[in-house]
PLY file of the C-alpha trace (Angstrom):
ply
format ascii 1.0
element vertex 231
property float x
property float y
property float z
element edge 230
property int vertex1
property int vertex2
end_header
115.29 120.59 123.71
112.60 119.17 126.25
111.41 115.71 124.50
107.74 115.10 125.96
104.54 113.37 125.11
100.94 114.48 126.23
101.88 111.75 129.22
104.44 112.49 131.45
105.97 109.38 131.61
105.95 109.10 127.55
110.50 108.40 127.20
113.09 107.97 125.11
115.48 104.52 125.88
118.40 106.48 124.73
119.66 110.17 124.42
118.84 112.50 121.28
121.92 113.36 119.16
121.11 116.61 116.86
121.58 115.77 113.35
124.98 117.46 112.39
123.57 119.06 109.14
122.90 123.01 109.32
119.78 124.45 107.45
118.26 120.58 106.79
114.75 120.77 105.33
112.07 120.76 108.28
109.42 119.87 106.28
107.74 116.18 106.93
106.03 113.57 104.50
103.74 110.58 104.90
104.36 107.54 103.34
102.05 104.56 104.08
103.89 101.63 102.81
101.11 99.31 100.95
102.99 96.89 98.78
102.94 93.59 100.43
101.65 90.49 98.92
98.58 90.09 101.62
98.83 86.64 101.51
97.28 86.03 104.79
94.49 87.86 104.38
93.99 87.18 100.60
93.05 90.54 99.64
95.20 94.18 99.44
94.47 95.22 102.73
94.97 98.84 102.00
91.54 98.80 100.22
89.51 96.65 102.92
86.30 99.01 104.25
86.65 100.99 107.44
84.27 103.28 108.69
82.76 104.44 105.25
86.58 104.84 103.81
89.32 102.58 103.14
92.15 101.21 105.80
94.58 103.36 103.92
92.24 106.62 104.00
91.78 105.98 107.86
95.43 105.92 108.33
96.19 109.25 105.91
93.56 111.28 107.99
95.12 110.38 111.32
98.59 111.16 109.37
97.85 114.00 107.20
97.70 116.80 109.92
101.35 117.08 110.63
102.30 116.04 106.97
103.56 118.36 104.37
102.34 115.76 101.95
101.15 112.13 102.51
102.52 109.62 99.92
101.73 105.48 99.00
104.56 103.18 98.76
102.72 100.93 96.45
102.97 98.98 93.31
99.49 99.41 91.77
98.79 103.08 91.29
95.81 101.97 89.93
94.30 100.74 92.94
95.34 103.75 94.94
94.36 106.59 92.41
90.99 107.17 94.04
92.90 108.15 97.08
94.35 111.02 95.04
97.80 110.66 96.67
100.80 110.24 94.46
101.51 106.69 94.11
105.53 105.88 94.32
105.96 102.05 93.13
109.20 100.22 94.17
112.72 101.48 92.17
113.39 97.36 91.76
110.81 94.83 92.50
111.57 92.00 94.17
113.68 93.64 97.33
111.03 93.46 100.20
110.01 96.52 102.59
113.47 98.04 102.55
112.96 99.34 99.10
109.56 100.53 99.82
111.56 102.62 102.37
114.01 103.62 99.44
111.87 104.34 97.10
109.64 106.42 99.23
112.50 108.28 100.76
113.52 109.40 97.15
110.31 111.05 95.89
109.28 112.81 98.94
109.80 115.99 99.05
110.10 116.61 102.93
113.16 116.41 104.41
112.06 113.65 106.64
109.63 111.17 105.78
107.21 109.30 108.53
106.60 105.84 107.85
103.60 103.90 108.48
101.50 100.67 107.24
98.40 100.74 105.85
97.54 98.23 107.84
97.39 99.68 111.37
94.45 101.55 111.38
95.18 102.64 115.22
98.15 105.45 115.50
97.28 107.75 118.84
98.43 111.46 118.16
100.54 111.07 121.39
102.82 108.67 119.45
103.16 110.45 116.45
103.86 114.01 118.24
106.87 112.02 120.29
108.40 110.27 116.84
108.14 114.10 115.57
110.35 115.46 117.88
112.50 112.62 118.05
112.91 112.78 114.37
113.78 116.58 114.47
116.99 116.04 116.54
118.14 112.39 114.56
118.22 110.97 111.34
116.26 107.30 112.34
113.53 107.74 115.16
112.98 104.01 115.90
110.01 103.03 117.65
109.81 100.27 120.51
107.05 97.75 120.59
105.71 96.46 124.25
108.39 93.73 124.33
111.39 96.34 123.08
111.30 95.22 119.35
111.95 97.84 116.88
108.88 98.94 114.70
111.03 100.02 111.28
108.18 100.37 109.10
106.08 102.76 111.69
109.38 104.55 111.94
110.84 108.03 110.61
113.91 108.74 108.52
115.56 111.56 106.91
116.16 111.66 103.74
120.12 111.34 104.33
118.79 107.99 105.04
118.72 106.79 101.38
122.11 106.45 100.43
123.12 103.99 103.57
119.79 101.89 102.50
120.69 101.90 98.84
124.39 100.47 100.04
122.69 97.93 102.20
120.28 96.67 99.32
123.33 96.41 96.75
125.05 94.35 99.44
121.98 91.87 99.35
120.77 92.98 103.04
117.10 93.01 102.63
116.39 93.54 107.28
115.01 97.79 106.95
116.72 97.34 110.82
120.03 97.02 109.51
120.55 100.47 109.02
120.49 100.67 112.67
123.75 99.14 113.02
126.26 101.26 114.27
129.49 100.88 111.40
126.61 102.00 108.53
125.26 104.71 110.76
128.85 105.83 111.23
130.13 105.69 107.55
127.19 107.71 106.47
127.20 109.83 109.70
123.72 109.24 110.68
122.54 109.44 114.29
119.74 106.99 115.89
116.65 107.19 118.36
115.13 104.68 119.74
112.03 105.91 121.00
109.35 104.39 123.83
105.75 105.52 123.98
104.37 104.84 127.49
101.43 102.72 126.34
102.23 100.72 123.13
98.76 98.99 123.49
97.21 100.34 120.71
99.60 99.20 118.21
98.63 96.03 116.43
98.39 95.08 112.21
95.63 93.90 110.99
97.13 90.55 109.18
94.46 88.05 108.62
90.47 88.16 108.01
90.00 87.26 112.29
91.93 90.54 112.62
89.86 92.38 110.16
86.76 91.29 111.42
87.52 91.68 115.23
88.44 95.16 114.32
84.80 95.67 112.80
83.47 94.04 116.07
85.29 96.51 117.74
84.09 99.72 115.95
80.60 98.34 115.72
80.32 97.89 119.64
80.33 94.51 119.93
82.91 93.68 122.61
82.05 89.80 122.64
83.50 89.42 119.37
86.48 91.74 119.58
87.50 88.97 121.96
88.49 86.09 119.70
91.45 85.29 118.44
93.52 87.70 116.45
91.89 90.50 118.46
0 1
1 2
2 3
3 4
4 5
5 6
6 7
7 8
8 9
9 10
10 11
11 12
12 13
13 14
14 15
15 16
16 17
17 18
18 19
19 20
20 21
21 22
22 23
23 24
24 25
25 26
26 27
27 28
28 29
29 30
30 31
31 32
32 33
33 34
34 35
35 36
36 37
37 38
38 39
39 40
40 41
41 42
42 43
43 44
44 45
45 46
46 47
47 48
48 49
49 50
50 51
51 52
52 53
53 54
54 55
55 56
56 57
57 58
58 59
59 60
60 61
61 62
62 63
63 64
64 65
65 66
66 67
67 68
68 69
69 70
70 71
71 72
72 73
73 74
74 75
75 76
76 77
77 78
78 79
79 80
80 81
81 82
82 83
83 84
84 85
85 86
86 87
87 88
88 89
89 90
90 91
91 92
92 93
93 94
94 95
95 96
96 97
97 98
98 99
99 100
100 101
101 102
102 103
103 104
104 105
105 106
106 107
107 108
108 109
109 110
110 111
111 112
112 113
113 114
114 115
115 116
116 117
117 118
118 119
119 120
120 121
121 122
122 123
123 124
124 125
125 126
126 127
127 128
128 129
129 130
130 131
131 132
132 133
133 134
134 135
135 136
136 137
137 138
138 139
139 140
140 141
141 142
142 143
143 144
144 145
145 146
146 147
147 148
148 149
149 150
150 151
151 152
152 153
153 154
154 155
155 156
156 157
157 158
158 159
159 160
160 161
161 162
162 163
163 164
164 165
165 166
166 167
167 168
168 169
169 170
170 171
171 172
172 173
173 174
174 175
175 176
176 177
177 178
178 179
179 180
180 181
181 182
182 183
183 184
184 185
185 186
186 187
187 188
188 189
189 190
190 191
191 192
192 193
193 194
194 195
195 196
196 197
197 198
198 199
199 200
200 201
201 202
202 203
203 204
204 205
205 206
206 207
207 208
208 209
209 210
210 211
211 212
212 213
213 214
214 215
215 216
216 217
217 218
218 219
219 220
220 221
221 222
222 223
223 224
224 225
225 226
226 227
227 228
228 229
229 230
């Protein structure tokens, strides 16, 4: 299988191993993880405005084309149901991101599930074509930031996934990057990609209100402002 990117120079940092399970569901969900706290921007930043819609509607329309469904990791259905996506709250409170991942990974119904926040408003086709086809040949498609860093909550995972994160969480490991380690991976026979997009510029979340409102500076035009801190 050729692994390319709309860029030529688009690469992975190390080689694709097929997933060794015959007749594995092809079919791929969403899940925008939306259950943090917020605290530094003081308000669920899922719901903040953006572009006549909501962050979290932004992100599902850049997401939903190559989704089989789209589904919110979230613990307020509530606040979501306007969205009209199903809502899957956390299995155990309490447990951080990594159940998020669990929980999500459970309900969906494809048989790999592509992770994102609802708080990066920014994800270029380009990068989510390349996770795609890395996540067709390997269980956990890992992305790289700019500085190498793994990305595991803009990542993809199958399903096969769950079991190795549910034996992690019993054991009190709370890092979603833990599963990359290689003695879990091999117990539960899961393979690993690490995958580089050429220009990881794009990628940022917005945190805090300066990020919010540089973000509006940006859409609106106004380049002076997009400038300050938290840009």
């Amino acid at each position: 299988m050729t692994l390319r990117d709309e860029r030529p120079d688009a690469l992975y940092s190390m080689p694709v191993t097929a997933r060794n399970d015959s007749g594995n569901d092809t079919r791929i969900s969403v899940a925008i993880l939306a259950g943090g706290e917020s605290r530094r921007m003081g308000r669920d930043k899922g719901l903040l405005p953006l572009d006549g819609t909501s962050m979290i509607e932004a992100v599902a329309a850049q997401l939903s084309p190559y989704a089989y469904e789209v589904i919110i990791g979230a613990n307020d259905p509530d606040a979501y149901a306007f969205t009209g996506l199903r809502v899957v709250p956390d299995l155990e409170r309490g447990c951080g991101p990594m159940m998020g991942v669990l929980s999500c990974l459970e309900a969906a119904r494809g048989g790999t599930v592509l992770f994102a926040p609802c708080d990066v408003p920014v994800i270029p086709d380009g990068f989510v074509r390349l996770m795609l086809e890395a996540a067709a040949e390997a269980d956990v498609a890992m992305p790289l930031d700019r500085l190498g860093r793994p990305e595991p909550l803009l990542a993809a995972y199958s399903r096969r996934c769950a079991p190795a994160i549910r034996r992690l969480l019993d054991g009190g490991e709370r890092r979603v990057t833990a599963l990359m380690g290689d003695a879990i991976r091999a117990e539960y026979g899961l393979t690993l990609t690490l995958v580089r997009h050429p220009d990881m510029g794009w990628y940022r979340n917005v945190n805090t209100a300066a990020d919010y409102e540089a973000l509006l500076a940006e859409r609106a035009g106004r380049p002076g402002d997009a400038g300050r801190p938290g840009a």
